[in-house]
N, C-alpha and C positions, 0 to 999 in steps of 0.2 A: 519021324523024330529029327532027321539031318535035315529036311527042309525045316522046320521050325526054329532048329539053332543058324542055318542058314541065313533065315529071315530075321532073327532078332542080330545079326549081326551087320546086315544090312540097315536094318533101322538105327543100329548105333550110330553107323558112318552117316547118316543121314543127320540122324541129331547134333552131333558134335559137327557137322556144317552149318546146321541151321544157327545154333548158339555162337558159332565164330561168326557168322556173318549178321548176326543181329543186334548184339549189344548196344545200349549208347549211352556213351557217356552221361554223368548224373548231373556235372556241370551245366550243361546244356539248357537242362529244366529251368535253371534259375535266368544263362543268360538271356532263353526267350521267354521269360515270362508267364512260361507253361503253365496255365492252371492245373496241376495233376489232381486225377482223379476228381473231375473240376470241382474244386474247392481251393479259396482263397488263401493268402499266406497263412490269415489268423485262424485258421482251419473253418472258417464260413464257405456256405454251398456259392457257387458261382449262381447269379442270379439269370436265369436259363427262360423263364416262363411265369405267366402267372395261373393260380387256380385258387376255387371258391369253394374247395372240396374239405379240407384239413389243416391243419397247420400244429405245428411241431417247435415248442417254445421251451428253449432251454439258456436262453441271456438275451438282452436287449444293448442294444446299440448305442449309448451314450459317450458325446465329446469325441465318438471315431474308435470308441474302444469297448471291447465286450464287457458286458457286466453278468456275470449268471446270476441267475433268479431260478427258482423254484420250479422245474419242471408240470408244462401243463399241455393236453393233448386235448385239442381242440377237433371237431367234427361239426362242419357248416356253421360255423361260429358258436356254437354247444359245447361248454368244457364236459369231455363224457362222463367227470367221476358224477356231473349231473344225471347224465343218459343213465346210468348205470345204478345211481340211487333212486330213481324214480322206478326204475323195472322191480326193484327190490321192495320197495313202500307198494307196489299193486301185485306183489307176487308172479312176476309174469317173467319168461326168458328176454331179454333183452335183445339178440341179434337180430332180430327180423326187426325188430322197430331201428334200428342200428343202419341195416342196409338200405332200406326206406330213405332214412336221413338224407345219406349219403348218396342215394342213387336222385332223387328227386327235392333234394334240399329243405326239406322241411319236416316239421314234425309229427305223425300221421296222426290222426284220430284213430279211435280205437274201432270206429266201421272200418277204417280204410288198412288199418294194420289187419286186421280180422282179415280183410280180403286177402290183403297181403299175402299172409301168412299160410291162408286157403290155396292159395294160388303156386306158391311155393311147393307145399304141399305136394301137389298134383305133378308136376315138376319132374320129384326127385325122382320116381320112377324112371329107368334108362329106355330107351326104344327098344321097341319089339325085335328082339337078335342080337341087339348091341353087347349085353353081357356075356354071351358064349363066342360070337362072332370077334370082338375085338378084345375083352379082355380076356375069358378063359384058353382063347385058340393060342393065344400070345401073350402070353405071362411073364412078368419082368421082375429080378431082381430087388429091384431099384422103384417105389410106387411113386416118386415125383416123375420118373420118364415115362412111368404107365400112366399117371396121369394129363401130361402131356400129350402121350400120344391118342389118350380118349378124348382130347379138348379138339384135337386137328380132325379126329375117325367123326366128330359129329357135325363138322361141316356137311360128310356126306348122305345125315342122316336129316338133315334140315332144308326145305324144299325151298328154300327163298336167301340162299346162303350169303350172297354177293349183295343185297341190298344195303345200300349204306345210309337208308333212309332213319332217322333215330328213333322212330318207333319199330320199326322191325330191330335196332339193335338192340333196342332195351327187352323186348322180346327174349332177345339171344341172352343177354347179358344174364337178366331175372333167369332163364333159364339153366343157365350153366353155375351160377347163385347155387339153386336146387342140385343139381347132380353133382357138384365136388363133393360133397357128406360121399355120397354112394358111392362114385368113380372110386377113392381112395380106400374105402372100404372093400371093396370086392377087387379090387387091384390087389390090397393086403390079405383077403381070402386065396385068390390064386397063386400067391408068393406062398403061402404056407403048404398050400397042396405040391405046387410043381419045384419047388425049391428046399422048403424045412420037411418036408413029409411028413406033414401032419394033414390033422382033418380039417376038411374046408365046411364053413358053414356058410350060407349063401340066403339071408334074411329080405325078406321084400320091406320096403322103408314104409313107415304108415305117415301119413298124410296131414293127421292132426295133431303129431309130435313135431316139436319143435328140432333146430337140427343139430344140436347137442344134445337131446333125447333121443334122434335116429342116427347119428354117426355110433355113441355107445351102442347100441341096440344092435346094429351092421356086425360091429368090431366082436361079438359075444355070444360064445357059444348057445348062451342060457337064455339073451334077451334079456339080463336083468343091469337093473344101475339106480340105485337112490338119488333120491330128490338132488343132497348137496353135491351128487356127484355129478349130475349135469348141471347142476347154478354154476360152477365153478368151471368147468368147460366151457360154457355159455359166456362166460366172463372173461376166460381167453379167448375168445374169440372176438369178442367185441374190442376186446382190448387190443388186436392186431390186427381188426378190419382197415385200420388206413394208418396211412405215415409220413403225410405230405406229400406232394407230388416228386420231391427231390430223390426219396429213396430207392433205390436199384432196379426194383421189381415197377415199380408205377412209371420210373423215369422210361421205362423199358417200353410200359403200354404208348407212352407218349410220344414217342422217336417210331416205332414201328406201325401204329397205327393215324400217321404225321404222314408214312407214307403213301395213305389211302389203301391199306389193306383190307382185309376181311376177320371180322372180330375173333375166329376163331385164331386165324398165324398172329394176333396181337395179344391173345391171353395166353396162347402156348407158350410163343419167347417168354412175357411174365413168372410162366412155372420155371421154365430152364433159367433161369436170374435167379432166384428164390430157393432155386435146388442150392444155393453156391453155398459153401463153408462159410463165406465173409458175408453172407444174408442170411436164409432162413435156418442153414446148419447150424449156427452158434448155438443151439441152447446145447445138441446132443456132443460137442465137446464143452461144457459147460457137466453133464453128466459122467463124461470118461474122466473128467478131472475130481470129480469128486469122488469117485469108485478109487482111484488110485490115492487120495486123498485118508478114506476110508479104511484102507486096506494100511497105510503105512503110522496111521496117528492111533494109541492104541486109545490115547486118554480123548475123545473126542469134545469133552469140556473142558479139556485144561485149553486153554490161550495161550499160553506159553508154547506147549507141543504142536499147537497148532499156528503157531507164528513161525514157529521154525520148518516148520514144512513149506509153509507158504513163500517164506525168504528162497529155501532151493530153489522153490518153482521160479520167484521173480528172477533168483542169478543163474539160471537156464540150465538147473542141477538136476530138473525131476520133470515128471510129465511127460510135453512134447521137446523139451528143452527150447520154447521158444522165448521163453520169460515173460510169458501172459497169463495174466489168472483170468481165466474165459468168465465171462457174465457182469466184468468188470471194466467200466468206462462206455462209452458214446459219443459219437459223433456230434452231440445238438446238446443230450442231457449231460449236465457237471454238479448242481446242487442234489438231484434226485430225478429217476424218472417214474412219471406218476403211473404208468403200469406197472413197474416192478411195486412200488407202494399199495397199488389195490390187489395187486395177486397175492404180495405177501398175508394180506389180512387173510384170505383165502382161504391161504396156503396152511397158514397153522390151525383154523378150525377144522381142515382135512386132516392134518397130522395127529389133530386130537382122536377122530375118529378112527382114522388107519393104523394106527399104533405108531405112527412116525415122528415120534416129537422130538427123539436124542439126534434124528440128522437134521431135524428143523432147525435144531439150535446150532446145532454145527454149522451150516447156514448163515445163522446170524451172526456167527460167531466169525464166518469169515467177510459177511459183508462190513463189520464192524473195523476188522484190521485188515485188510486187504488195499482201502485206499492208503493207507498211511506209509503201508509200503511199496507203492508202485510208485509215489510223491518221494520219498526217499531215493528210491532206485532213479529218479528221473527227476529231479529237481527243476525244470525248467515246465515240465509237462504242464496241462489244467490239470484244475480239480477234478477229480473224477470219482462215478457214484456205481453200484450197481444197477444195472438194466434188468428189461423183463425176460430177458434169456436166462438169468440166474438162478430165476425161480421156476418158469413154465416148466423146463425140462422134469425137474420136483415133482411139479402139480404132477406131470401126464405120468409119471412112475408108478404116484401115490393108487393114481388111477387106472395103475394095469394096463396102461396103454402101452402097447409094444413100441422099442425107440423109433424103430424107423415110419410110423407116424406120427411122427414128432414135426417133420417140416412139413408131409403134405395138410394138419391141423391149421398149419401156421395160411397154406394157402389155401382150405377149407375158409378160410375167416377173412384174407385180404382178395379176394376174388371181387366181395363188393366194390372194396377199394379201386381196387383195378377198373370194374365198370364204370366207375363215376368218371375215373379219370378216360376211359378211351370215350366215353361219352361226349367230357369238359372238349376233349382233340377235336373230337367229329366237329365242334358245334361254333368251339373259339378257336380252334388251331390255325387249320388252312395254308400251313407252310412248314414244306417238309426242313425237318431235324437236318442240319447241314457246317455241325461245327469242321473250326479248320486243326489239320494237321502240319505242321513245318518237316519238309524233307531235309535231313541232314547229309544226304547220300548224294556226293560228287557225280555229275553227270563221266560218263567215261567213253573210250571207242570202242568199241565192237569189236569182239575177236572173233573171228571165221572158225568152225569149227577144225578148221585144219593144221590150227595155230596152237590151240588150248593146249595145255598143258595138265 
């Protein structure tokens, strides 16, 4: 016990070095023209690369000044609410025709998605050992690091690992496609045995289900989930399979696999970006805020009681007191982003069935007032709309899905993403990621350790 207080008092002195010796000035940013967070003054992405994979449209660029327009989420030049209504008219899950798209640009025939699909299938199976050997021997808290570190353990399950040839990657890519359902699943089995002490159940993935029909199926004691309950998972999935190349997790494949790596350390870093609170985390504080939200409002249809809880939260009175209504605003979307609009419709025919319609409307209730007042609070701000964090976190409640796969779902579904894009690197890249940093820090003399003080 005195060595641990020990050490945590030695890590203080350490900290409060590190923080005195790091700061810098805010000035600074403006005088060198720092693109922070590379993004432009008018908050536009720094134009970094080009790709033929997605595109993410929330204003166009007239006379040098943003104009927003209507949110719309493009996939190989396919607006998906097309992708997404065509799977619906042939009754068919949607994601596998989704990653297709996106991994070989076009839009499969129903032989070639057939294969597709078959092929996936066969897939999701782990290798022989790999389930006891890496995930039950070493079970993690935390299943974005279990899944991470099943992405890097199957390098050495893979006999041709280092090939950077693109048909052995797409090999890997298509393959690792198939295993996130499962990895995250039985990552989420092993947390409940060696962590929650509960019962593990440990389901083998069937083949000819789609992977919104074998993730629930993984996740469930019983094996059981209705039709709309995987459409609807299906459709988050699709819905968060890509996001342009600009966003954290893909910018990630792109810079790390720029450096001529090996597919597996360029999809790992991918999950470790996506674990982040300011990426794939938002929806699950999107949920803490509404449980607190829930808990303090008693009238959940009055608007009034519910505007005044929401003011606390903007004047940084309740919550996390940071003065953010989570699920609220975008980097790109300002009139609407069209996944939060397809999940919404979703969402409430779920609510119908689940018995959830008084928080659905609460929901709406605050995506209705919520912009009006973060626009008050911040008068200079954009416009700003609700995202699809506002609602997914909902969906996967509705759907008993436990929180904490709530981000690895998120990277069940952008994995495609991610392949297209270390793919687009392999094929048009060819020069490594190599932005510049300006040193602010005075060169100085040398003090001899005899001198120090």
């Amino acid at each position: 016990m005195a060595m641990i207080k020990e050490e945590q008092e030695i890590i203080k002195k350490l900290e409060k070095l590190a923080v005195h010796n790091d700061p810098i000035d805010q000035k600074l940013y403006s005088k060198y023209d720092v693109k922070r967070g590379l993004r432009n003054a008018n908050g536009t992405g720094v134009l970094v690369g080009l790709t033929a994979i997605g595109d993410v449209v929330g204003y166009e660029i007239k006379d040098n000044q943003k104009v927003a327009v209507p949110g719309r989420l493009v996939y190989r030049g396919y607006n998906v609410e097309d992708l997404i209504k065509d799977a619906e008219k042939n009754h068919q899950f949607g994601y596998e025709q989704c990653a297709f798209l996106l991994l070989f640009g076009e839009l499969p025939t129903q032989d070639q998605l057939d294969a597709f699909s078959a092929y996936l299938g066969e897939c999701r199976v782990l290798p022989p050992n790999f389930t006891e050997d890496m995930i039950m021997k070493a079970p993690s808290n935390d299943i974005m690091n279990k899944m991470a570190r099943g992405v890097l353990a199957s390098y050495s399950y893979d006999d041709d690992p280092e090939n950077r040839a693109v048909g052995n990657i797409i090999r890997q890519c298509i393959q690792l496609i198939a295993r996130f359902s499962t990895l995250a699943a039985y990552g989420y089995q092993a947390k409940r045995r060696y962590y929650d002490n509960k019962s593990m159940f440990v389901h083998n993935p069937k083949p000819e289900l789609s992977t919104a029909e074998n993730f629930l199926r993984l996740i469930r004691s019983d094996k059981q989930y209705t039709r709309l309950e995987a459409e609807i998972l299906d459709l988050a999935l699709i819905l968060h399979a890509e996001h342009g190349g600009g966003n954290n997790s893909s910018l990630t494949v792109h810079v790390v696999s720029s450096a001529d790596t090996d597919t597996y350390s360029a999809i790992a870093a991918a999950v470790g970006s996506l674990k982040g609170r300011r990426h794939g985390g938002a929806n699950i504080r999107v949920i803490e805020m509404m449980d607190e939200i829930k808990a303090n409002v008693k009238d959940w249809s009055n608007e009034k009681e519910v505007e005044a809880y929401l003011r606390k939260i903007v004047d940084g009175e309740a919550f996390d007191h940071t003065g953010k209504i989570y699920g609220i605003g975008h980097a790109v979307y300002t009139i609407s982003d069209p996944r939060e609009v397809l999940l919404k419709a979703k969402a409430k025919d779920l609510a119908k069935e689940k018995g959830f319609l008084p928080e659905f409307e609460l929901y709406n209730i605050i995506e209705k007032l919520a912009p009006a007042l973060i626009q008050e609070k911040h008068p200079s701000a954009e416009r700003v709309c609700a995202n699809v964090d506002f609602y997914s976190g909902f969906v996967y409640t509705m759907l008993n899905i436990p929180r904490e796969l709530y981000t690895p779902i998120f990277a069940i579904s952008r994995i495609a993403g991610w392949s297209a894009h270390r793919i687009e690197e392999i094929v048009s890249g060819g020069r490594i990621y190599r932005p510049a940093y300006k040193n602010i820090y005075a060169e100085r003399d040398y003090i001899p350790m005899s001198e120090r003080k």
